[in-house]
C-alpha positions in Angstrom: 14.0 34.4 3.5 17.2 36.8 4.1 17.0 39.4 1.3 19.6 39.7 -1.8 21.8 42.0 -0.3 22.1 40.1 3.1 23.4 37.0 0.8 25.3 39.1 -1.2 27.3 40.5 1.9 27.9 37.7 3.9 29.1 35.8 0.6 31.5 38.7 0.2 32.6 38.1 3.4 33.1 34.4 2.9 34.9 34.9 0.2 37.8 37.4 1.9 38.2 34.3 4.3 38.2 31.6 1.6 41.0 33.4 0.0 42.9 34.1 3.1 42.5 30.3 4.1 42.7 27.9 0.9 46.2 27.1 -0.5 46.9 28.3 -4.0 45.6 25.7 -6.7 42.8 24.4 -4.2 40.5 27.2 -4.7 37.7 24.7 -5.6 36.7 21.7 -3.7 35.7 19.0 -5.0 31.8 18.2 -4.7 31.0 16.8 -1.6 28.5 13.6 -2.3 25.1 13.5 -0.1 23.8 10.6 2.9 21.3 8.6 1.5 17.9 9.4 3.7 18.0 7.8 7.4 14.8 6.4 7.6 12.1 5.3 5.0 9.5 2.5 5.6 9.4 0.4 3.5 13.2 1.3 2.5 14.2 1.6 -1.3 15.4 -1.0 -3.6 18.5 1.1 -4.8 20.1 4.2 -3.9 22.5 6.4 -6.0 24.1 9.3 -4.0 23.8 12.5 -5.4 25.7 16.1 -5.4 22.8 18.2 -5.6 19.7 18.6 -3.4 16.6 19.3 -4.4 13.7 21.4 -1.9 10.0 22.9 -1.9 10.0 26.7 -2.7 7.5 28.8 -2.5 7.7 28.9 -6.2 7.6 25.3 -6.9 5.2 24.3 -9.3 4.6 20.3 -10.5 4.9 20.0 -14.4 3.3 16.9 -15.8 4.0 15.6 -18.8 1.4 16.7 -21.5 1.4 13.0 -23.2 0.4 11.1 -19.5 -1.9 14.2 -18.1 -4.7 11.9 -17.9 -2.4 9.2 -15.6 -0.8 11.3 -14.3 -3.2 14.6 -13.2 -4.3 12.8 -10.1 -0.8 12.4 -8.9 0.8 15.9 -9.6 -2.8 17.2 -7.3 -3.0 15.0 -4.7 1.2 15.9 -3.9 0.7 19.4 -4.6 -1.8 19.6 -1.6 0.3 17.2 0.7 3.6 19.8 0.0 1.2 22.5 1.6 -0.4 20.3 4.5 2.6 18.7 5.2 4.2 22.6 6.0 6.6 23.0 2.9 4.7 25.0 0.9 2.0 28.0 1.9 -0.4 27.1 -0.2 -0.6 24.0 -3.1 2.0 24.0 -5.8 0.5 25.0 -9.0 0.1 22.1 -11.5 1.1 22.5 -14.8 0.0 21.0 -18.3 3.8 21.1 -20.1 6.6 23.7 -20.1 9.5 24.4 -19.1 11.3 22.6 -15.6 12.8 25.3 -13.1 15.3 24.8 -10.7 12.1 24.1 -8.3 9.9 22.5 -10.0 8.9 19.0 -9.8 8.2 17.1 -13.0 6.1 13.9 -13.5 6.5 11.6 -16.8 5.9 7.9 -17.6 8.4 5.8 -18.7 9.8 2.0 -18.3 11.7 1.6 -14.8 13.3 -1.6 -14.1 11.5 -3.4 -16.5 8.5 -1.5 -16.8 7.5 -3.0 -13.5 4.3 -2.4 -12.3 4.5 0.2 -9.5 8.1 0.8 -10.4 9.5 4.2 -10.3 12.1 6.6 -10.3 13.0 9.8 -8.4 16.5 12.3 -9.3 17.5 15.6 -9.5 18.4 17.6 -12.9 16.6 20.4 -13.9 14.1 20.4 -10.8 13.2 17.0 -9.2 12.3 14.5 -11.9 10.1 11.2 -11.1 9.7 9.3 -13.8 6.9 5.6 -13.2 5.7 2.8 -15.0 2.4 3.5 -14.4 0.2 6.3 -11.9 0.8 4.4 -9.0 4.7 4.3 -9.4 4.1 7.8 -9.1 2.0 8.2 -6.4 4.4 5.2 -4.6 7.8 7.8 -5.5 5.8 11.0 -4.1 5.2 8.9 -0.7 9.0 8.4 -0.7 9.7 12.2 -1.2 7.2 13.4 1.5 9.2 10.6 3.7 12.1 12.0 3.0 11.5 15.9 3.4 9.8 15.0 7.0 13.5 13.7 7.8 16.1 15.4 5.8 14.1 18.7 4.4 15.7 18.2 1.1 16.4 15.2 -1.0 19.6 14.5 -3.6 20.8 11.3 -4.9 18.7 8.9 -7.6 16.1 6.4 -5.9 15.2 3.2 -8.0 12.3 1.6 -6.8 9.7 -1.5 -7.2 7.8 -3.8 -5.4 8.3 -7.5 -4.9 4.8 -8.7 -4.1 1.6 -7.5 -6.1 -0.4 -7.7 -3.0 0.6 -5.3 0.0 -2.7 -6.2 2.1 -5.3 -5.7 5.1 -8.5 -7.4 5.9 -10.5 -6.1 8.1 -13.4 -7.6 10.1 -15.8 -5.0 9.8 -18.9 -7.5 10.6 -18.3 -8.3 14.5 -17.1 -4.4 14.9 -18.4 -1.2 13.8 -15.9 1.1 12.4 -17.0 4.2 10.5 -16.0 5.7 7.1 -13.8 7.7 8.3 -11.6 5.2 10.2 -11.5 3.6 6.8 -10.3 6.0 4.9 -7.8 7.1 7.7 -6.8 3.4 7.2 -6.3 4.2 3.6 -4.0 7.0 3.9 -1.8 4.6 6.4 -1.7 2.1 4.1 -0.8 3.8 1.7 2.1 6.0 2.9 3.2 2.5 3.6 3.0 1.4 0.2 0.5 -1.1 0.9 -2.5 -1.1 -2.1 -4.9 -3.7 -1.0 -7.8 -3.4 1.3 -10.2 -6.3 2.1 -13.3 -5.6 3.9 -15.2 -8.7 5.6 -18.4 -7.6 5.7 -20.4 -10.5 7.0 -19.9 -12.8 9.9 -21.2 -13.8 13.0 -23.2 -10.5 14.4 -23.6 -8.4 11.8 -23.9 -7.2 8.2 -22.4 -4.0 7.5 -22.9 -3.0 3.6 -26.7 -1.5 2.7 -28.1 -3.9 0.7 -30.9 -2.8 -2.0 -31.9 -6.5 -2.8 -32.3 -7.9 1.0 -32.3 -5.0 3.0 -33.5 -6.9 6.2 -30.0 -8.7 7.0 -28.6 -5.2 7.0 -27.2 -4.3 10.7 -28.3 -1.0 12.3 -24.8 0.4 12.4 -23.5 0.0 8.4 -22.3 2.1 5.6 -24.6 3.1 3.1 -23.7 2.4 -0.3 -22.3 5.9 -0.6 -20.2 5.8 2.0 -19.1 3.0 0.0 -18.8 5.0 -3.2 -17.1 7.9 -1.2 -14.5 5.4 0.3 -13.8 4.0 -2.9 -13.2 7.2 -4.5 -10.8 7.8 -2.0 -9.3 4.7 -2.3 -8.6 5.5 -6.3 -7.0 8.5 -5.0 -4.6 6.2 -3.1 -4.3 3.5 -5.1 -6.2 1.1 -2.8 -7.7 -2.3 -4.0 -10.5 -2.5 -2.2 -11.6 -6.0 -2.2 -15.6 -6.7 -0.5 -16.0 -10.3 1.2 -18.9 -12.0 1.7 -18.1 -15.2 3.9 -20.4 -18.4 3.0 -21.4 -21.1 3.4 -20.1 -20.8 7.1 -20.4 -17.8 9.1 -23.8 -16.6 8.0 -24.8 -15.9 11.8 -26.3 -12.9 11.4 -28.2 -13.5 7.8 -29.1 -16.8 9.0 -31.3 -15.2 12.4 -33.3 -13.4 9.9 -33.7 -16.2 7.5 -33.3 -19.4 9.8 -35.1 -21.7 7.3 -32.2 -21.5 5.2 -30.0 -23.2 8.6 -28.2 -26.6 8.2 -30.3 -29.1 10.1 -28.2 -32.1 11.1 -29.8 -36.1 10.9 -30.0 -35.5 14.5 -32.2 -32.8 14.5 -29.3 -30.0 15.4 -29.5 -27.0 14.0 -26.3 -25.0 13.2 -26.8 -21.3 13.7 -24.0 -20.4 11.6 -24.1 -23.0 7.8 -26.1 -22.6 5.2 -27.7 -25.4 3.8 -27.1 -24.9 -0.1 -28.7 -27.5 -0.9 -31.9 -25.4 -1.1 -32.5 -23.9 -4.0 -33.8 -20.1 -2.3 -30.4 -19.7 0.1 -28.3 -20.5 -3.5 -30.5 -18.1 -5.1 -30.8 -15.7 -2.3 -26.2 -15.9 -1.8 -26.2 -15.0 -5.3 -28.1 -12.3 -5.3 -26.1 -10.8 -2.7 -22.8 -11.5 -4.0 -24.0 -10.0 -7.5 -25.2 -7.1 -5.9 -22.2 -6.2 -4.1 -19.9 -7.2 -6.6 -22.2 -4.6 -8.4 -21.2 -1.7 -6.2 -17.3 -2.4 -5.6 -16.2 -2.2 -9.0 -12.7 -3.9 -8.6 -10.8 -6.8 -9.4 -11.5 -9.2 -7.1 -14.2 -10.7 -4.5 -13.4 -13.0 -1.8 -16.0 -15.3 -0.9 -15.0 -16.8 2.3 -15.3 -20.7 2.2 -13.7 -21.3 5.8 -14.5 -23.7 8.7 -17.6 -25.5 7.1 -16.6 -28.8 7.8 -15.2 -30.0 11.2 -11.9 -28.4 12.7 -9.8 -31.4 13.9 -10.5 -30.9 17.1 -13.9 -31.5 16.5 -13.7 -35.2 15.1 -16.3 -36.3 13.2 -18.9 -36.8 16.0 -23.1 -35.8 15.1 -22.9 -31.9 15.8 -20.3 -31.8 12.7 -21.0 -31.6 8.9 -19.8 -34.9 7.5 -21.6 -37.3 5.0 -23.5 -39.1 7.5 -24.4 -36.4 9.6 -26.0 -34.3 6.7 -27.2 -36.6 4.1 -28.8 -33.7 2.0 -25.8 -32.3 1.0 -24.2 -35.7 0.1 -27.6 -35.8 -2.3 -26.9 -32.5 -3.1 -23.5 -33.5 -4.6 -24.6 -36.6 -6.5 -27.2 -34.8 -8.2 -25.1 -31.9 -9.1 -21.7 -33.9 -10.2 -22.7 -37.1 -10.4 -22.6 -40.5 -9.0 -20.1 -41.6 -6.4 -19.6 -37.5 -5.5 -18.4 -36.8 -2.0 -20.2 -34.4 0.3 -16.7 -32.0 -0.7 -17.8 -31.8 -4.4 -21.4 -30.4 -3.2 -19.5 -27.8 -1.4 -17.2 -27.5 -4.4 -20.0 -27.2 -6.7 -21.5 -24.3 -4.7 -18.1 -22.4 -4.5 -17.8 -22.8 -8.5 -21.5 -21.8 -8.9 -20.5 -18.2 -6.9 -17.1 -17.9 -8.5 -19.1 -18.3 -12.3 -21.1 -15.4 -11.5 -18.1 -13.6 -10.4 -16.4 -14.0 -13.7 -19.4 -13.0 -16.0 -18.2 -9.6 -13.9 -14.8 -10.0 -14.8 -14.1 -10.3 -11.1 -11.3 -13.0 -9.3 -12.7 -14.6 -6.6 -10.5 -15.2 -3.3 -10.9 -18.3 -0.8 -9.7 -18.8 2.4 -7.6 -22.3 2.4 -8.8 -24.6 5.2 -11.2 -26.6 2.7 -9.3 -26.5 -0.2 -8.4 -30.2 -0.9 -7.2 -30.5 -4.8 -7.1 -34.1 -6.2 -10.2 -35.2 -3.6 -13.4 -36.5 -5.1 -14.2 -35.5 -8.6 -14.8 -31.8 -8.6 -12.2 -29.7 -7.8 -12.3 -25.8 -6.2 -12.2 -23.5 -9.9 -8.3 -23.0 -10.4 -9.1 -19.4 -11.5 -9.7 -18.5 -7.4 -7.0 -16.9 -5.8 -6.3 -19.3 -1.9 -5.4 -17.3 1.3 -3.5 -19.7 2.9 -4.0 -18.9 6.8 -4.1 -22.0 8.7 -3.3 -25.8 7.9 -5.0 -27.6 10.4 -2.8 -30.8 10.6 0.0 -32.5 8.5 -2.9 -34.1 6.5 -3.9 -31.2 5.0 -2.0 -29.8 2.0 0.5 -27.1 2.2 0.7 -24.3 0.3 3.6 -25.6 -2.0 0.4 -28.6 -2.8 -1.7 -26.0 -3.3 0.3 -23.8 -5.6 1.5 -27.3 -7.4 -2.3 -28.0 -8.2 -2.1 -24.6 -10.2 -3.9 -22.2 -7.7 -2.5 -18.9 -7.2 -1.2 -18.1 -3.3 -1.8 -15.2 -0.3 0.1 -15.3 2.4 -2.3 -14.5 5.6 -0.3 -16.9 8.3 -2.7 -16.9 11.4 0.7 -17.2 13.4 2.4 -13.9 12.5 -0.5 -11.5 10.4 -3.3 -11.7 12.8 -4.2 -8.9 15.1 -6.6 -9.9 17.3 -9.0 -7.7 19.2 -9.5 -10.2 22.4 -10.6 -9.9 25.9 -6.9 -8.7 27.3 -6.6 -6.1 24.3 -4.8 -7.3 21.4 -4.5 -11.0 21.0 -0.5 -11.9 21.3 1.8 -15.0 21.1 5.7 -15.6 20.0 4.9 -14.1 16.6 2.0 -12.2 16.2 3.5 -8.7 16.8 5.5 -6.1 15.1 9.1 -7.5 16.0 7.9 -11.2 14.8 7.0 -10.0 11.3 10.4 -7.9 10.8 12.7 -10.3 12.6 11.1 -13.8 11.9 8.6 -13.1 9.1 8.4 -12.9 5.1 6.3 -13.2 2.6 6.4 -16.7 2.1 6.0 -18.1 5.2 3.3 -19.7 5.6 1.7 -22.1 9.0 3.7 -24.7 9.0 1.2 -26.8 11.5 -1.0 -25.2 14.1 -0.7 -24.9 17.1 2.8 -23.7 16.9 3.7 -26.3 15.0 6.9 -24.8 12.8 6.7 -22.7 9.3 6.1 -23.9 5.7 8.3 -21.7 3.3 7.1 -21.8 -0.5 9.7 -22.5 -2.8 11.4 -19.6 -4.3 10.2 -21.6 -7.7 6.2 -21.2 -6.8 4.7 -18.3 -7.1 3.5 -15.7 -4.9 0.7 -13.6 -5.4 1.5 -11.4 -2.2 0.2 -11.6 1.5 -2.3 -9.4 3.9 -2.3 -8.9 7.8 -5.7 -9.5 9.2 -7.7 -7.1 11.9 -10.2 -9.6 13.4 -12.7 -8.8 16.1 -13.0 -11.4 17.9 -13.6 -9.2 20.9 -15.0 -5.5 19.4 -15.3 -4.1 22.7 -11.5 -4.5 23.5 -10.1 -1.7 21.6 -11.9 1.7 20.4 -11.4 2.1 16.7 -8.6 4.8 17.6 -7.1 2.3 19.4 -6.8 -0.1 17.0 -5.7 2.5 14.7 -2.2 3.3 17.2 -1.4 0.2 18.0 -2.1 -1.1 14.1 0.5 1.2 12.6 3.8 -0.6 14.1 2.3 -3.9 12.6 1.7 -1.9 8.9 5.5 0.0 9.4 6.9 -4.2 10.0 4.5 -5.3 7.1 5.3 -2.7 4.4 8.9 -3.5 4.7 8.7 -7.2 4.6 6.3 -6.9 1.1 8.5 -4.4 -0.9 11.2 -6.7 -0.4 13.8 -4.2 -0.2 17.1 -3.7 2.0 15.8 -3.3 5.3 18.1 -0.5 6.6 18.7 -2.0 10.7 18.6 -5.7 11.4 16.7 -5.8 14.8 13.2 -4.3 15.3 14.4 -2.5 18.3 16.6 -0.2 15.8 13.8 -0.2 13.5 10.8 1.0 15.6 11.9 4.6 16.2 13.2 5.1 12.5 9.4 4.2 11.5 8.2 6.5 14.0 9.6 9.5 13.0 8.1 9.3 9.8 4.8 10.0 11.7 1.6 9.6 10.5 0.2 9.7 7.0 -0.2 13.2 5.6 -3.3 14.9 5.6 -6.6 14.0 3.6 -7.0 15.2 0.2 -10.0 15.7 -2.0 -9.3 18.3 -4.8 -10.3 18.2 -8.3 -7.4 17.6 -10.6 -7.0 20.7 -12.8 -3.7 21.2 -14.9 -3.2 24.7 -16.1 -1.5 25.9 -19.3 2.2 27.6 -18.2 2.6 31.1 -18.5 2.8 33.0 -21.8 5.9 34.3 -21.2 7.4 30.9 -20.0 5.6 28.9 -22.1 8.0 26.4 -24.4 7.9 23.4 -26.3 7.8 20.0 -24.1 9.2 17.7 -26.3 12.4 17.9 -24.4 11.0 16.4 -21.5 13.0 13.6 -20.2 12.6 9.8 -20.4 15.1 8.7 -19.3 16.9 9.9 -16.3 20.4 12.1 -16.6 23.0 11.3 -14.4 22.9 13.2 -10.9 26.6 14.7 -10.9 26.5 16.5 -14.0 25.8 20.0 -14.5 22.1 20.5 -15.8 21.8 20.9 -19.5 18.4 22.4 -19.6 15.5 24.6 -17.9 16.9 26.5 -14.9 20.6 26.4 -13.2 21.2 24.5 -10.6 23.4 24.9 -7.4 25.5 22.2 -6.0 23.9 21.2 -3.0 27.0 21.9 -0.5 27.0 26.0 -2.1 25.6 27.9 0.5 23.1 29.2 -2.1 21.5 25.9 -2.2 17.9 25.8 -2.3 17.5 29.4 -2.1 16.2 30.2 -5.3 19.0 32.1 -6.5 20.8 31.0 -9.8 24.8 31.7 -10.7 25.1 33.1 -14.4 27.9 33.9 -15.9 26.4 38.0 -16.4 28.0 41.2 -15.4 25.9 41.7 -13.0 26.0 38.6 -10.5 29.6 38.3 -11.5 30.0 39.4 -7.0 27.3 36.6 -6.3 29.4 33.9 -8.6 32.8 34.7 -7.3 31.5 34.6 -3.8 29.4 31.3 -4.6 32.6 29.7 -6.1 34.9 30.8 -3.0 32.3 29.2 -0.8 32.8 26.0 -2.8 36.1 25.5 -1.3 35.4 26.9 2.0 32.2 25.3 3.2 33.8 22.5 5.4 35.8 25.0 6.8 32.3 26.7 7.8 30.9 23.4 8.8 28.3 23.7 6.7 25.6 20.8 7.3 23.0 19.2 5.2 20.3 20.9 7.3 21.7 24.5 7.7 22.0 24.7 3.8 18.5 25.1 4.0 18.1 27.4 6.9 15.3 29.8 5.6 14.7 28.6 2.6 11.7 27.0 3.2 7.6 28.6 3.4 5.7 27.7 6.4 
């Protein structure tokens, strides 16, 4: 950083050539109003251009509010280490309980933005760089924009107001067919949610494997899993990152690998045909045995919701309705299973419905919300119908005889978008599984979040009504092939699909119109920012700065007036921006304010850019 007397003398100097230059009566220029940033992803709702810019300093600290330390410590940490991994800082920004603001500073609060939306946050500048949230995520979600913005601009100025328009910003993964480690996981985390994306499913069971330690049935368990503290280590770091990790155990289809080591549990057709992969609930010890697994890992992931599967138990269309298919005729237990659990004249689909609600009652004595995939969701048929409290992925409709989503959302379910035409990355024999949509460019250019398959088979789009509502929508990693890609690879080539994603859910202005404009602008934000696992700890200010807090905002001030508390700000286009030195009206900076003023009028004749007023200013 150039030393006092350096600035001092080349303001001087400034000044002799301001006064020689600038007509009389346009001494002061007026204040020149700052570019919104170039590239975010996803881009912000709303963007209010500033006059003064706002960068780290080596003496930045973060000040959190002393009423939301609680909400709010985790935050103010986690950014305090990302400033100083990220290059901006030489070490972590203190966090402080309270005090007053400087100049520097960042300070976090909770207040109502745009409704109190959930998520919702605000970021400006007066007196230091104030965010203001909803809730602890808002401010996580406004520190991801910030650490966007300084990898792009190095300093940030104007007022950002910001929400998102879908609850659920998703992934699934299929974890089961493919190994990936911990630590791919929680490098998956940080992507997402630099992204703004907040929900993570993992689908822990199907075809070869079982990849969650299980204390209740320990022999299904594959050789390559987590252990149930890698679990609680990944979930941990999922809080840190406000990631909804949701577990999913698929039944009573896809039971592969559980079904090899219990295969008297298999569905055994009229014919004699076994099928490997269904579980015939109409035995008493597979119910039992499903719902002690479910209860157990609804145990250990202690979140909101639990997705139980529920696909392709009965017959694809392609498969008719031939002997080697689960119809009525071709397994007669389950049609007796339905009779005797519903009632006379039940169809084989209330047996299955019965077992679904049976799994989704255990859920809710766990306050849990189950999730369901769609493709056997039929409400109206039979007696029974699937519980209405289940949350339906809608991925596929098979046929036009099948009910939409719009049906499904009419019959009072709530809707997930996970279109098998656009969200599905594929891990297949030639690398990732394509087609006219399922890449990046098809979910920016042709995508949103409510459009669903209209028919498959390329058979068109269903868009829900604007009327029916949407609970959000997830892009699915499936391993069809797991020796395809290496789990780096599927990490590189994943992030263009999370960059097309992330802007699609927020819903906000998408700053270009093509994907070929867009991809760059997402790459040059670069990966997420570095890992971070400290301990929150909020310290007291300083004696001797110490003050009373009860002036700290709630509301935000207006970005083109002149501070009013804490520390003096310089305009952003003063060559002293960012510096860390302050104009006062004393006898003894009077040189430095008459050359700071002078400078005012001359810096386009200097040429002064939005970069160079940083020049130096910044700790590496």
């Amino acid at each position: 950083m150039p030393s006092l007397n350096r600035k001092l003398a080349i303001m001087a100097a400034a000044s002799v050539l301001a006064c020689s230059s600038i007509p009389v009566g346009l001494a002061f220029a007026a204040e020149q109003t700052l570019p919104a940033p170039a590239a975010l992803v996803p881009n912000v709702q709303t963007f209010e251009p500033g006059v003064t810019a706002w960068s780290p300093l080596p003496g930045t600290r973060i000040v959190v509010d002393p009423a939301f330390a609680t909400e709010l410590g985790q935050e103010a940490t986690t950014l305090a280490h990302e400033l100083a991994s990220e290059g901006h800082l030489g070490a972590p920004a203190q966090t402080v309980l309270g005090g007053p603001v400087d100049a520097d500073d960042i300070h976090l609060t909770l207040a109502k933005v745009h409704n109190n939306t959930a998520e919702a946050y605000e970021i400006t500048v007066n007196d230091g760089l104030q965010i203001r949230a909803s809730d602890a995520a808002g401010a996580f979600y406004a520190s991801r924009t910030l650490l966007q913005v300084l990898r792009t601009e190095d300093n940030y100025s104007g007022t950002v107001t910001d929400w998102p328009a879908y609850v659920q910003r998703g992934v699934m993964v299929d974890m089961a067919r493919k190994y990936y480690s911990p630590e791919w996981a929680e490098q998956l985390m940080r992507s997402m949610s630099y992204r703004k994306l907040n929900t993570l499913q993992f689908h822990m069971n199907d075809g070869v494997g079982f990849r969650i330690e299980s204390k209740t049935h320990p022999e299904i368990v594959s050789p390559e899993h987590w252990s149930q503290d890698d679990v609680r280590d990944l979930l941990a770091t999922a809080a840190r990152y406000h990631i909804e990790v949701v577990p999913d155990i698929d039944s009573p289809a896809h039971l592969d690998h559980v079904l090899k080591v219990h295969p008297e549990w298999r569905l055994t057709l009229r014919n004699g045909q076994t099928l490997n992969s269904h579980l015939d609930y109409s035995i008493p010890e597979a119910r039992a045995f499903m719902k002690e697994l479910v209860g157990e890992m609804a145990d250990l992931f202690p979140g909101k919701y639990f997705h139980l599967g529920g696909d392709e138990f009965f017959p694809a269309p392609w498969q008719g309705n031939g002997p080697d298919t689960v119809t009525a005729s071709s397994a007669p237990q389950l049609l007796s299973f339905a009779a005797e659990k519903v009632g006379p004249g039940a169809t084989i689909l209330d047996g299955y419905e019965w077992y679904m609600n049976d799994l989704i009652a255990l859920l809710k004595t766990k306050n849990k919300t189950a999730k369901v995939w769609n493709d056997d969701v039929y409400p109206g048929e039979g007696i029974l119908d699937l519980d209405k409290s289940a949350e339906v992925e809608g991925w596929i409709r098979w046929n036009n005889s099948k009910p939409n989503a719009g049906q499904i959302s009419d019959a009072g379910y709530d809707m997930v978008n996970a279109n098998g035409d656009y969200l599905y990355f594929i891990l297949t024999g030639d690398g990732v599984g394509t087609g006219p949509n399922k890449n990046p460019e098809g979910i920016y250019e042709r995508w949103n979040p409510r459009r669903f398959m209209g028919v498959a088979g390329n058979g068109g789009d269903y868009d829900l009504p604007a009327d029916k509502p949407l609970m959000g929508a997830h892009l699915s990693i499936w391993s069809d092939n797991p020796a395809a890609l290496t789990e780096q690879q599927v990490e590189t080539a994943f992030l263009a699909w999370q960059d097309s994603f992330a802007q699609q859910m927020w819903g906000s202005p998408k700053l270009v119109a093509s994907y070929a404009a867009f991809e760059p602008l997402a790459r040059s934000l670069g990966a997420a920012p570095a890992a971070v696992n400290a301990e929150v700890s909020l310290v007291d200010p300083a004696p001797e700065t110490a003050a009373p807090t009860t002036g700290a905002p709630t509301t935000a001030a207006p970005t083109t007036g002149a501070p009013t508390t804490g520390a003096t700000m310089v305009p952003a286009n003063s060559p002293t921006a960012g510096t860390g030195l302050a104009m006062t009206g004393s006898s003894s900076n009077m040189l430095l304010g008459t050359a700071a003023l002078f400078m005012l009028g001359g810096a386009a004749l200097f040429g002064l850019t939005r970069r160079n007023r940083r020049s130096g200013a910044r700790a590496h």
